[in-house]
C-alpha positions as CSV (number, residue, x, y, z in Angstrom):
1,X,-14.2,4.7,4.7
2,X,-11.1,2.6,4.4
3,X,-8.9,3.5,1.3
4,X,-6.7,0.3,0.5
5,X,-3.5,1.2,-1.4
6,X,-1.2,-2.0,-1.8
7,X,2.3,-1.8,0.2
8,X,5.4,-3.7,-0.5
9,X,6.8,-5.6,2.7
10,X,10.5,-4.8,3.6
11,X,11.4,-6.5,6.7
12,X,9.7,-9.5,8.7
13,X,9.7,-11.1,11.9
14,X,7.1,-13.4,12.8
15,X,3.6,-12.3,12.0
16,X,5.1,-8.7,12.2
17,X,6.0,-7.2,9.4
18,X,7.2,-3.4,7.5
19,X,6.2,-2.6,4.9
20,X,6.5,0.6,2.7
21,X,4.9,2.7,0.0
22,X,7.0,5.4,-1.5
23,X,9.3,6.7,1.4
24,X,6.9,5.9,4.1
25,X,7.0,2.5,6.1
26,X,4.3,1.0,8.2
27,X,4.3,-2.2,10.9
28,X,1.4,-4.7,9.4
29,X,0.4,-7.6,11.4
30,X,0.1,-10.8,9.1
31,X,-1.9,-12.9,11.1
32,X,-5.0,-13.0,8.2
33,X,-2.5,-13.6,5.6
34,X,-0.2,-17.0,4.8
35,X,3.3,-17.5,2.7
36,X,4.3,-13.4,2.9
37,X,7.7,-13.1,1.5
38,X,10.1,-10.2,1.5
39,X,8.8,-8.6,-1.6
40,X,5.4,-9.4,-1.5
41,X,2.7,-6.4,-1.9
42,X,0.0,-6.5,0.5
43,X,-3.4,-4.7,1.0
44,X,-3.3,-3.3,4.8
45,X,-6.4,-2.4,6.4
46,X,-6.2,-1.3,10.3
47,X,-2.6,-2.2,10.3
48,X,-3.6,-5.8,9.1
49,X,-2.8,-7.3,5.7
50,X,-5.9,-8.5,4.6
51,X,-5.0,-9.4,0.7
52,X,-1.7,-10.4,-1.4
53,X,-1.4,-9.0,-4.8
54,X,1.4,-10.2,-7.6
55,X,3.5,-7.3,-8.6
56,X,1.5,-6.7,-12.1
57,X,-1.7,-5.7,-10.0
58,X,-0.1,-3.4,-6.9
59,X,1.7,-1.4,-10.1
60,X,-1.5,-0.8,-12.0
61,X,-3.7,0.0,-8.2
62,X,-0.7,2.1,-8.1
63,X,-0.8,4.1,-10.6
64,X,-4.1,4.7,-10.3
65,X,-3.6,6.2,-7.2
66,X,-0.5,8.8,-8.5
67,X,-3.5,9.6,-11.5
68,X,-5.9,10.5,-8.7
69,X,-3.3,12.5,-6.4
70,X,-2.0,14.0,-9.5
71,X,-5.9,15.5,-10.2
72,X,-6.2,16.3,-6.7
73,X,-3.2,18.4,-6.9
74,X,-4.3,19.9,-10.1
75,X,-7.8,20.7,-7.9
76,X,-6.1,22.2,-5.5
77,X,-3.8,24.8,-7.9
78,X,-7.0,25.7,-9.8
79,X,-8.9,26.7,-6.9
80,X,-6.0,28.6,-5.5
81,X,-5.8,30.9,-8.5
């Protein structure tokens, strides 16, 4: 199971690119993907960007994804008590 979390891109050369989310960066290949900016938030899959999103959607997938670490995290305490 592949679990897609967007990333923003932060540095590109050629059809290379980094790209971070949080304090973690990545290298992506954009080979599948056409007119990545600096900026740009991208679905990665196998270290290939596979989807653009605008800004509005890769903060709401986002925060989706701190809602379901935060309940995994809340999980984990209860179980440890």
């Amino acid at each position: 199971m592949c679990l897609a979390i967007p990333m923003r891109v932060i540095e590109m050369n050629g059809n290379q690119a980094t790209a971070e989310i949080g304090a973690t960066t990545y290298p992506v290949r954009l080979d599948l993907i056409d007119d990545v900016q600096i900026g740009d938030y991208l679905i990665v899959h196998a270290g290939f960007a596979i989807e653009k999103l605008d800004e509005h959607q890769a903060r709401e997938n986002l925060a989706v994804w701190q809602e379901i670490a935060r309940a995994e995290d809340n999980r984990r305490e209860t179980r440890e008590i």
